[in-house]
N, C-alpha and C positions, 0 to 999 in steps of 0.2 A: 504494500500500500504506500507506505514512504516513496520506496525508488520509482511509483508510476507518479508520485506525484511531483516528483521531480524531475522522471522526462518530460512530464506538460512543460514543465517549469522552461526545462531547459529548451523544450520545442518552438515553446511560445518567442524567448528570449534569441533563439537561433534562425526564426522565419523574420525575427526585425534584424538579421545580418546579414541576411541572405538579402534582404531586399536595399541595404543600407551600404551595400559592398558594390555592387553595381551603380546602383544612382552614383556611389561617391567615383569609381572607374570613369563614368559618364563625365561625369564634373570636372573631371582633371586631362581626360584624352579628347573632349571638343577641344579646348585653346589649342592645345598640339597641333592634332588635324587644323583649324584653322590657321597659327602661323606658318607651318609648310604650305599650304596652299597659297598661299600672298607669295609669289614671287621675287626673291631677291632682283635690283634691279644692277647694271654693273656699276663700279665705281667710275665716275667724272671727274674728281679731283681728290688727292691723299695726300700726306707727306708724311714723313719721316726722317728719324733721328738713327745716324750709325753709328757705331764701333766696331773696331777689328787692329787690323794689323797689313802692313804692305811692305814688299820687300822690293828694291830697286836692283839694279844690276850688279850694284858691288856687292851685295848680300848682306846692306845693310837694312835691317829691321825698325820699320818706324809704324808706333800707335798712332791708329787713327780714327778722329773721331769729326763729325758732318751733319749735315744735311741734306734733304731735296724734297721737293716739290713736283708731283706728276698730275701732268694732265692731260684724259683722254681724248682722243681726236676723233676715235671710231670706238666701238667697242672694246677692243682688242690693242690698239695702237696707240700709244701715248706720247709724248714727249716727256721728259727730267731733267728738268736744271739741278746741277748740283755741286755743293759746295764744300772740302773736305780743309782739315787741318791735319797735319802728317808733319811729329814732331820723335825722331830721333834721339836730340842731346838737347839741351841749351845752347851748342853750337850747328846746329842743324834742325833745320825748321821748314816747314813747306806750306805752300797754300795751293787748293787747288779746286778749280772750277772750268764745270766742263756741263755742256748740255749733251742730253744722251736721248735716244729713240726707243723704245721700249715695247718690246707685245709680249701680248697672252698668250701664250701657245694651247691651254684651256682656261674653259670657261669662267669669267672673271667672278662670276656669283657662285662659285663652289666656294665650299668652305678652302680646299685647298689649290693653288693658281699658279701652274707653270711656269716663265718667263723668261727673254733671253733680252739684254739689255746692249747697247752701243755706242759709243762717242768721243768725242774728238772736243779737245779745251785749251788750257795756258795753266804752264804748270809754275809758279815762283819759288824758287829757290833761296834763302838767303842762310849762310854760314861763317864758319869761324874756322882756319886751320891754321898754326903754328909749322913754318917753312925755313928753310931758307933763301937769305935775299941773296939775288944771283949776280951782284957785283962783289959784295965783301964776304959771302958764306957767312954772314952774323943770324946769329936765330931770329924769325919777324914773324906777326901774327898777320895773315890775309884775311881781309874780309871781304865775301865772298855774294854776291848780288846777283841770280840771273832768272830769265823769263823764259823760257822753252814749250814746247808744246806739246801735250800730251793725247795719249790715244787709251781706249782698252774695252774688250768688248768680253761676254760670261753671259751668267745666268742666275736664276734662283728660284726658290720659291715664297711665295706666299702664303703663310700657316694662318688663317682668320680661327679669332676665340670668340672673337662676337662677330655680330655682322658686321662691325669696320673696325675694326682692333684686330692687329694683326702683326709677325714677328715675320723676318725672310730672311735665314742663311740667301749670299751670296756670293758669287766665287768669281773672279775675272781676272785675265791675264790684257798685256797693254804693252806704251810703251811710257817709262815714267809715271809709275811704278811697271815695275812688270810682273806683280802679284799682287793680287789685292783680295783678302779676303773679309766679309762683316757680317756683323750681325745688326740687321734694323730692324725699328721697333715702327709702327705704322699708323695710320688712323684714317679711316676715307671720311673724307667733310662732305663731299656730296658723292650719294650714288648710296647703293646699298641697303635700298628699302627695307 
């Protein structure tokens, strides 16, 4: 008598579960289903902050750390201005700015986005080396001022955590530096519904 009345109990208590486990399922998988259904749109405009590391031809290693600004032309096609600092020592310092062409080789509304990047800039050099002067052989310090041009072209990708937040290993070889590798961090301002 006990235990049947405490299968009511518990029947009673299990048919308001039964009916309170779905409605809440219901409740939480419409918004799902609805935000997949909206269409991410592609990104228009992003930019981003880098860091890495670039090696030049004498196998000297310089931290570097930038910017750029992309904006798209066509879905897939963009242009990048971009703007790095590449510092070696306190006697060795670089500035460099270069516009670059840029596509998606997939689709730029996935969460994760191909890309193969390009371009041609002005690379400034300014330094400090301790020489000799070549009348007297006495030790002199040179200071070292030049403008050169730089080239380099790679890839990455685009890792998005939200729908414009977003991180992209980078890898590119060039000329001035001629390795350059980063990590940037992302953010599209327009695009990305």
């Amino acid at each position: 008598m006990i235990f049947s009345k405490r299968l009511d109990q518990w029947l009673v208590a299990g048919r308001r579960y039964v009916l309170a486990v779905p409605v809440s399922l219901v409740a939480c998988v419409t918004p799902l289903c609805a935000q997949q259904s909206q269409q991410l749109t592609p990104p228009r405009v992003e930019g981003k902050v880098m860091f890495g590391t670039a090696i030049f031809n004498e196998d000297l290693e310089h931290k570097v750390v930038g910017g750029a600004v992309r904006a798209y032309l066509t879905k897939r096609l963009s242009i990048e201005p971009e703007y790095l600092y590449l510092r070696h020592s306190d006697t060795d310092q670089d500035h460099l700015v270069q516009p670059n062409i840029a596509f998606d080789f997939t689709d730029p509304t996935k969460q994760v986005v191909a890309y193969g990047i390009a371009g041609v800039g002005a690379l400034h050099h300014k330094g400090r080396f301790v020489g000799s002067d070549f009348a007297t052989g006495a030790p002199r310090v040179f200071d070292v001022s030049l403008t050169t041009w730089t080239a380099s072209a790679g890839g990455g990708l685009k890792i998005f955590f939200t729908k414009r937040l977003f991180i992209s290993p980078e890898f590119r070889i060039g000329r001035e530096p001629t390795v350059r590798a980063t990590i940037n961090v992302g953010y599209v301002f327009r695009g990305r519904r």
